[in-house]
N, C-alpha and C positions, 0 to 999 in steps of 0.2 A: 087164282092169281098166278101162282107158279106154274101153270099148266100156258097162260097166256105168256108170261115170261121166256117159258123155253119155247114155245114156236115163234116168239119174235128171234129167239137166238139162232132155232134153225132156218128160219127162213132168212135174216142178215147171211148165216154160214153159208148159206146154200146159194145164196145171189154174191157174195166174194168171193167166193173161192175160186170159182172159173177165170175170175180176172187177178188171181195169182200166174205168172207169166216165169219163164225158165232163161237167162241170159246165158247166150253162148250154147246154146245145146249139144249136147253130141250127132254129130249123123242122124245115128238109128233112131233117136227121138224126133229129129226133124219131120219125119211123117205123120207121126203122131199130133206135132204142135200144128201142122198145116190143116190139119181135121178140125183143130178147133174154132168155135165161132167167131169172128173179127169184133172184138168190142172199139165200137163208136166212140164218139166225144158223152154224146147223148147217152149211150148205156153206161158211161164210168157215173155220167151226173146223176143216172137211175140206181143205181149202187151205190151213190153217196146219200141222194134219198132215202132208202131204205134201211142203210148203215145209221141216219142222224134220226129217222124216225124209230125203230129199233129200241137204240140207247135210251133215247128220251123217253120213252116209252115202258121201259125195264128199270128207270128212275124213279119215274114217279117223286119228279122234283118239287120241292114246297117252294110257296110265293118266295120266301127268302134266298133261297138256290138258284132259280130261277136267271137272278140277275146274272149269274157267272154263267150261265147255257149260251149266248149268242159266241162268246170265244171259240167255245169248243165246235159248236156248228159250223163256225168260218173254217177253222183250223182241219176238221174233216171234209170241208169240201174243196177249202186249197188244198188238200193232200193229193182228192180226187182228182181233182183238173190236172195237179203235174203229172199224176199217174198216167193220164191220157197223152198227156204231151209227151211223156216217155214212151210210151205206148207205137204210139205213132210214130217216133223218131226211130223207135229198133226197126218197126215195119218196115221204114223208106228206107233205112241203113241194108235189110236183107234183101229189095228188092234190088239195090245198086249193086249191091257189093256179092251176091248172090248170098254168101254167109252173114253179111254186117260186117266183116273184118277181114284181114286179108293174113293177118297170121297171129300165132298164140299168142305174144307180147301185145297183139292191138285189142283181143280180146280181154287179154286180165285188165289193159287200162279202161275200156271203157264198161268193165264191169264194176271196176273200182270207182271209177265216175258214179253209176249209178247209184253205187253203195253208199257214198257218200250225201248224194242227193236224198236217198231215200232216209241216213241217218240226220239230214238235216229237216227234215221233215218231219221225222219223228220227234225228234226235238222241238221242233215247235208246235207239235199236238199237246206234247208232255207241260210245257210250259203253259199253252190256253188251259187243259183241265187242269189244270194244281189247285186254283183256288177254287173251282166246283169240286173236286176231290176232297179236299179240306176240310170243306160244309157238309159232307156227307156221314150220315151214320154207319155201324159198322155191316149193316144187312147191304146199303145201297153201295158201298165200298167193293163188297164181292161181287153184286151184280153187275158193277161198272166192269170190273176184271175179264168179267167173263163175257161180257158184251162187247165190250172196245177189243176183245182177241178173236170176235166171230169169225171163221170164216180163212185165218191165220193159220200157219201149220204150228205144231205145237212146239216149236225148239224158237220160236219167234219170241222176243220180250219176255224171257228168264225171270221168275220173283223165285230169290231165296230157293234156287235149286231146282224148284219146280222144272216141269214141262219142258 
């Protein structure tokens, strides 16, 4: 069971974390992020796939739990979709713009833009799991932790000091 747990975790880690994205880059990193592969509409919705089967999976949710799973699953795949819509829009902003911006003040705003979208986002994953969180005991508790942060660099969603 633990052995099937942690390859669901590497394999979620390992299909997100390429679609972890850098706003604003430096220069010298720009060559770098042009190497990397173009994630589609269809590969975010493949990494939210994997991300919701994963989780559910590393649950091992009872009939009663159960009920509160359909929030969370919405909530992870409207994350994903904006993701791509983000996604896309930085693409077609550096195709124009050859940077995306045209000087450092247009950069910090619309990195603050996205900070924001992205914490309102968070916020409403946080808010669909509470009540499957709630219902959970304290083994499924950790595993949710460590599931729902697959893939995530470790300074991302702080608990008590941690990470």
């Amino acid at each position: 069971m633990k052995k099937s747990l942690a390859l669901a975790a590497l394999l979620a880690a390992g299909l997100v974390a390429p679609a972890v994205s850098t706003i604003a880059a430096p220069q010298d990193m720009r060559a770098e992020q042009s190497e990397r592969p173009k994630l589609s509409p269809e590969d975010f919705a493949a990494l939210a796939d994997a991300r919701v089967a994963a989780l559910k999976a590393g649950l091992k949710l009872t009939p009663a739990q159960e009920k509160n799973w359909p929030a969370v699953e919405a909530a992870i795949r409207e994350g994903a979709k904006a993701r791509a819509e983000d996604h896309e829009e930085w693409r077609e902003l550096r195709h124009e713009g050859g940077e995306g911006h045209r000087n450092a003040i247009e950069a910090m705003q619309l990195a603050a833009k996205s900070m924001q979208e992205h914490a309102a986002r968070l916020t409403a994953l946080a808010a669909a799991a509470k009540p499957l969180y709630e219902s959970l005991d304290e083994a499924q508790k950790q595993r949710f932790g460590m599931l729902i942060h697959a893939g995530h660099p470790p300074h991302h969603w702080r608990h008590g000091g941690e990470g």
